[in-house]
C-alpha positions as CSV (number, residue, x, y, z in Angstrom):
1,X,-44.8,29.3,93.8
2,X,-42.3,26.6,93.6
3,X,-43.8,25.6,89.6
4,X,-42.4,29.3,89.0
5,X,-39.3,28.9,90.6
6,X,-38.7,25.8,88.7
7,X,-39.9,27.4,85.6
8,X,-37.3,30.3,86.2
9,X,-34.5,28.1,86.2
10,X,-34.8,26.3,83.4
11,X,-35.2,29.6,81.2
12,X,-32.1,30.8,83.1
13,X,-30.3,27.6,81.8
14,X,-31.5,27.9,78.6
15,X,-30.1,31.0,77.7
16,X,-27.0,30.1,79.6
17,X,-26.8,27.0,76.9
18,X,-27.5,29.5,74.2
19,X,-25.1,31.8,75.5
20,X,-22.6,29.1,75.2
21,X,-23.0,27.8,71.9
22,X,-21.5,30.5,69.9
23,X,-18.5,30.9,72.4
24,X,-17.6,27.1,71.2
25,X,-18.2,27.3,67.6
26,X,-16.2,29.8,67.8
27,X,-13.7,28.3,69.7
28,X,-13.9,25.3,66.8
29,X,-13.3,27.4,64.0
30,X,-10.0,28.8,65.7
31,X,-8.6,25.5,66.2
32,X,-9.7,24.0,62.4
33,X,-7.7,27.7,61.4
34,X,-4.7,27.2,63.5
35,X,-4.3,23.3,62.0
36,X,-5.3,24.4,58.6
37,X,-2.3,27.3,59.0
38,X,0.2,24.9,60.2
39,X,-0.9,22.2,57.2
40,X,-0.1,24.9,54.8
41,X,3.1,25.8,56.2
42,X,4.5,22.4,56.0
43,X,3.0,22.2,52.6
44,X,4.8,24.9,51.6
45,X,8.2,24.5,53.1
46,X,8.6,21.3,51.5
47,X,8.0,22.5,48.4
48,X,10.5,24.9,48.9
49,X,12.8,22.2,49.8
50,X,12.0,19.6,47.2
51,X,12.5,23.0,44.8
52,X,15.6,23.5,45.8
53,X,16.9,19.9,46.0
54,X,16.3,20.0,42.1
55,X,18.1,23.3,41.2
56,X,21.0,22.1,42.5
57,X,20.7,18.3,41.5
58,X,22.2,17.7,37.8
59,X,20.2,15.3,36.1
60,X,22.2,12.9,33.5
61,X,21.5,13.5,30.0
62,X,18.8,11.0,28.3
63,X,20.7,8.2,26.5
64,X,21.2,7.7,23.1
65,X,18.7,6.3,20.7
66,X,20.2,3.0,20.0
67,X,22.0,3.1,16.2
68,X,21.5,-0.7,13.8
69,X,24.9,-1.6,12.6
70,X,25.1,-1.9,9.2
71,X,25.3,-5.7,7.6
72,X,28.8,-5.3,6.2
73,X,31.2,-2.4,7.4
74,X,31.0,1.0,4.3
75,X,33.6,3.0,4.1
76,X,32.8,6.9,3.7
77,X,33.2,6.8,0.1
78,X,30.8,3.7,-0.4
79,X,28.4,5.2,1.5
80,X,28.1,8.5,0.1
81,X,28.1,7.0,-3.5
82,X,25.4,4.4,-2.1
83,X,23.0,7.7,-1.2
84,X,23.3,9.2,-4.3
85,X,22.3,6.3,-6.3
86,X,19.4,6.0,-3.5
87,X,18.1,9.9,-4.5
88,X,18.8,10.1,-7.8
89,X,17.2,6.8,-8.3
90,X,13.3,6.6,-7.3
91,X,13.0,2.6,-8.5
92,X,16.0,1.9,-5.6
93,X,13.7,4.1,-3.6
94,X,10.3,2.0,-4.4
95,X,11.6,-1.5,-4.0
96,X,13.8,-1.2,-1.4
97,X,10.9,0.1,0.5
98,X,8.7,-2.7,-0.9
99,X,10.5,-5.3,-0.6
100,X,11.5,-4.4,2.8
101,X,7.3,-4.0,4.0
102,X,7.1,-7.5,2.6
103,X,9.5,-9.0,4.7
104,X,8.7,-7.3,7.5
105,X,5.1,-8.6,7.3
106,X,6.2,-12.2,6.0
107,X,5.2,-11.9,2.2
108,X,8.9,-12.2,1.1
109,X,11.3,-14.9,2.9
110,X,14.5,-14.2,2.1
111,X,16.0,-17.9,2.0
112,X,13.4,-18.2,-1.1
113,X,15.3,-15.2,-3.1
114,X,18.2,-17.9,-3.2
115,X,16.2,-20.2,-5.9
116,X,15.8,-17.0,-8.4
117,X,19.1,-16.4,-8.9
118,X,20.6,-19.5,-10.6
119,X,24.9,-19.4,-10.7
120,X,26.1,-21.1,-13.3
121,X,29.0,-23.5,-13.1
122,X,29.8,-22.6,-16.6
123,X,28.6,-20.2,-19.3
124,X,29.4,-19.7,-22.9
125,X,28.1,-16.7,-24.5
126,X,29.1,-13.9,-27.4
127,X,29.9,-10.6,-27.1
128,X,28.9,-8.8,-30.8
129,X,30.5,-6.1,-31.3
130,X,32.8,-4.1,-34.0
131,X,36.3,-4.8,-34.9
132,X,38.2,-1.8,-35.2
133,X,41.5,-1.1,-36.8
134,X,43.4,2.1,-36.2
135,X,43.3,4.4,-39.4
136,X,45.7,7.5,-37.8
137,X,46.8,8.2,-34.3
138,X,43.8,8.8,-32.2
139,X,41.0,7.0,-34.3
140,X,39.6,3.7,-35.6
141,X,37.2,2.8,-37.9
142,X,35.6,-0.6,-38.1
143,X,37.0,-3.5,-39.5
144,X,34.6,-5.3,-40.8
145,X,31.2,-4.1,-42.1
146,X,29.0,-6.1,-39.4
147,X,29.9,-7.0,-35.7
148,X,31.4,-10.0,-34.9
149,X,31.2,-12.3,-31.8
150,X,34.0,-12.7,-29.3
151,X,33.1,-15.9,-27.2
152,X,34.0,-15.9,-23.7
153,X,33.7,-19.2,-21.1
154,X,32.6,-17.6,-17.3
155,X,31.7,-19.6,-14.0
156,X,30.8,-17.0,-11.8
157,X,27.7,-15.7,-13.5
158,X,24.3,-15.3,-12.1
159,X,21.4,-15.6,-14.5
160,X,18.1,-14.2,-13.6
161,X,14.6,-14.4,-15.2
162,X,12.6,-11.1,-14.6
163,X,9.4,-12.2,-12.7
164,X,6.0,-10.8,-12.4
165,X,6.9,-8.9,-9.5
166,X,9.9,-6.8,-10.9
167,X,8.0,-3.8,-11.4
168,X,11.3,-1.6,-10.9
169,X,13.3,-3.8,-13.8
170,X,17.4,-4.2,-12.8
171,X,17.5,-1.7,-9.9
172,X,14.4,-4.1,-8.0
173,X,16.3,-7.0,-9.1
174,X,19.7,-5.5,-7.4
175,X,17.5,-4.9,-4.1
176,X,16.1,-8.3,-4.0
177,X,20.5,-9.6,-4.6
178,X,21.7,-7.9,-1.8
179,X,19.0,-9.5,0.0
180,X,20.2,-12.8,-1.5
181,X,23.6,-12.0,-0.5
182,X,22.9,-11.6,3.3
183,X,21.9,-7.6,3.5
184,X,19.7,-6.7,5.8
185,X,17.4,-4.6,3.6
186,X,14.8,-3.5,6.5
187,X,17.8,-1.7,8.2
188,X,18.6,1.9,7.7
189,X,22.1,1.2,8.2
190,X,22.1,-1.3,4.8
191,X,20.3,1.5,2.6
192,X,23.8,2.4,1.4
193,X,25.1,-1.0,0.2
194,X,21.9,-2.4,-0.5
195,X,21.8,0.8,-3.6
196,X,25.4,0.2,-4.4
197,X,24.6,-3.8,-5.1
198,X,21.1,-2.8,-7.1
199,X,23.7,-0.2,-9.3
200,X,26.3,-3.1,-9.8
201,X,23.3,-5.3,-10.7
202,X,21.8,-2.4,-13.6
203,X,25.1,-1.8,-14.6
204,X,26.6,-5.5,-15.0
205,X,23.1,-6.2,-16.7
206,X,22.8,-3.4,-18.8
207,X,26.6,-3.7,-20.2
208,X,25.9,-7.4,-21.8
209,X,22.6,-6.5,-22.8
210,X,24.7,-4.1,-25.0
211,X,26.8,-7.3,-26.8
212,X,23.7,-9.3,-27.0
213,X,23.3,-10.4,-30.9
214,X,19.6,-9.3,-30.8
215,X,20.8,-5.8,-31.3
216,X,22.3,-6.5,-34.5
217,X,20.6,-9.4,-36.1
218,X,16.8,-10.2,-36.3
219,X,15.3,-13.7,-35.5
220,X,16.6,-15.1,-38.9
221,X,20.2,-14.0,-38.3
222,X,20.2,-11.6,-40.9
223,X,22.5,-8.1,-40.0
224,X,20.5,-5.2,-39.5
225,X,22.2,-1.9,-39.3
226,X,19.1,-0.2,-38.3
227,X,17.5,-2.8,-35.8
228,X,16.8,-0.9,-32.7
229,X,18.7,-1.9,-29.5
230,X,17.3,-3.7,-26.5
231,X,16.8,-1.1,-23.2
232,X,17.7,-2.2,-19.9
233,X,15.1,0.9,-19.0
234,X,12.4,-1.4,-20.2
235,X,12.6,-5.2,-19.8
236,X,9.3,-7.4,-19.4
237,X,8.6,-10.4,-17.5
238,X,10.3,-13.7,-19.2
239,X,13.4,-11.5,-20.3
240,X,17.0,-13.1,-18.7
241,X,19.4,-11.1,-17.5
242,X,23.0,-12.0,-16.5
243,X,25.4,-10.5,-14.3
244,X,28.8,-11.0,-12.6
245,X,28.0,-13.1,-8.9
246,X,29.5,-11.1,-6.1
247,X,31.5,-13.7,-3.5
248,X,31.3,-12.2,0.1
249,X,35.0,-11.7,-0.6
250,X,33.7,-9.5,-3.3
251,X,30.9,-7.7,-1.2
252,X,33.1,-6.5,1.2
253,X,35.0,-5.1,-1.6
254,X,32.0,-2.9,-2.9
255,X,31.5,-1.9,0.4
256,X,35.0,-0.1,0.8
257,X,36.0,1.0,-3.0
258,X,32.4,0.8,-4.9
259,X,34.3,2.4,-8.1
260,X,36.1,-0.2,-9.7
261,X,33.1,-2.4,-8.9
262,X,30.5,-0.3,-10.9
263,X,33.2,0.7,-13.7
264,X,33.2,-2.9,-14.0
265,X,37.1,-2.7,-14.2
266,X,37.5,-5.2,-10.7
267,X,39.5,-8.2,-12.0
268,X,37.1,-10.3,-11.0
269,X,34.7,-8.7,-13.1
270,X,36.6,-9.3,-16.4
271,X,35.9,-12.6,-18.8
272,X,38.4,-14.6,-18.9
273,X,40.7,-13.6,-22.3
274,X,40.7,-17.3,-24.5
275,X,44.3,-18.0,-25.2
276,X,46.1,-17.3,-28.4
277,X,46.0,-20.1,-30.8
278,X,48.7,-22.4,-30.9
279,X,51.0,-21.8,-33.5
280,X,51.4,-24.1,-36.2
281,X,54.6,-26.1,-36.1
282,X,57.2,-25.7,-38.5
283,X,57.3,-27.5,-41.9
284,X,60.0,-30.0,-42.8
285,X,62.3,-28.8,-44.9
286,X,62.0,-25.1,-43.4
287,X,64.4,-23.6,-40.7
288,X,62.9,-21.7,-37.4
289,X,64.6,-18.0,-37.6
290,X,66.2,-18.0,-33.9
291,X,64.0,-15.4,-31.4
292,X,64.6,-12.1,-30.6
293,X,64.0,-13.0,-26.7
């Protein structure tokens, strides 16, 4: 009797423990809710808040991409004549960009360009070209039937030997000056005077190529009327050029009025007029008539 009674109880507790199971899973779940709820609530309200904080909060504006300085200071005019000699020109195009890659990867040093362009202390040359005499107001004719030379003495000149390398003739050769000369041709900022320097380089070059005696006489000095006349356009390795050396004084010049510096009408830019000669002095015998002066 007392096996069954012992038996009945421990059925009774077993479904009393499997009455209470439910009641605390249950009761579980309700609390994991309840904290779950309340996470999500503070989630939320500081959202809101951190929302808010930035509507009203005015952020400062991003700063300024940071502008190179040009090399030398260009006025307004100098620099809008510099980018139209930079479009209209693609060889200022190619070799400032070329020459500019190089140097930024080491191929070109700039200290070496000084070696190429060789100032001379002194240089004699001709300029051939016709003497006119005025026939009637408003025109000339020529005064002799073949060109004549008109020496000049200079000691600012540059001479420069085209190299292997000059694949964009005078205009490469202008980059690699203003190189030379100090400009900083990998900066944005220079592109303006570095195209005004390569067009006073083509256009000093290209106006005593003009005189040069080649154009009028072949290699044994005989005139010919009909002898076609060198091109700046197209010069070849070995050919020299010669232009007008730019002092810094000069430079900054350029950089404010580039006009009178491409015209080629800056008095620096001018040969040096020979002087008159002396005149002869007056015989024995012969009486001075008194001057006008």
């Amino acid at each position: 009797m007392s096996d069954i009674d012992q038996s009945f109880l421990e059925s009774l507790e077993r479904e009393h423990e499997s009455r209470k199971k439910p009641v605390r899973t249950r009761k579980r779940l309700v609390v994991a809710g309840a904290i779950l709820g309340v996470l999500a609530l503070v989630g939320l309200g500081a959202g809101y808040l951190i929302q808010q904080a930035n509507e009203t909060r005015v952020l400062p504006p991003p700063p300024p991409p940071v502008s190179p300085q040009p090399t030398i200071a260009v006025s307004q005019q100098a620099k809008e004549t510099g980018k139209n000699y930079y479009l209209e020109h693609t060889e200022i195009q190619s070799a400032l960009a070329e020459y500019a890659r190089q140097i930024l990867k080491g191929e070109l040093r700039v200290e070496s360009l000084g070696g190429v362009f060789r100032p001379v202390a002194e240089v004699s040359w001709d300029k051939w070209y016709y003497d006119t005499v005025p026939v009637r107001e408003g025109f000339t004719t020529h005064k002799d039937p073949q060109p004549t030379p008109h020496p000049f003495v200079e000691d600012h000149l540059i001479t420069y030997t085209i190299q292997p390398d000059d694949r964009w003739g005078a205009w490469g050769v202008g980059i690699k000056y203003a190189a030379a000369l100090g400009i900083d041709i990998t900066n944005p900022a220079d592109q303006a005077i570095a195209s005004l320097v390569a067009a006073y380089v083509w256009l000093q070059a290209e106006n005593r190529l003009l005189y040069d005696k080649r154009n009028y006489f072949d290699e044994k000095g005989n005139f010919d009327p009909k002898r076609p006349k060198l091109d700046i356009n197209f010069l070849r390795k070995g050919d020299p050029i010669m232009f007008t050396h730019l002092s810094p004084e000069a430079l900054k010049e350029l950089a404010q009025s580039p006009a009178k510096y491409l015209e080629g009408k800056a008095p620096s830019l001018q040969p040096p007029q020979q002087p008159p000669p002396a005149a002869a002095p007056p015989q024995q015998g012969t009486t001075t008539p008194p001057s006008t002066f």
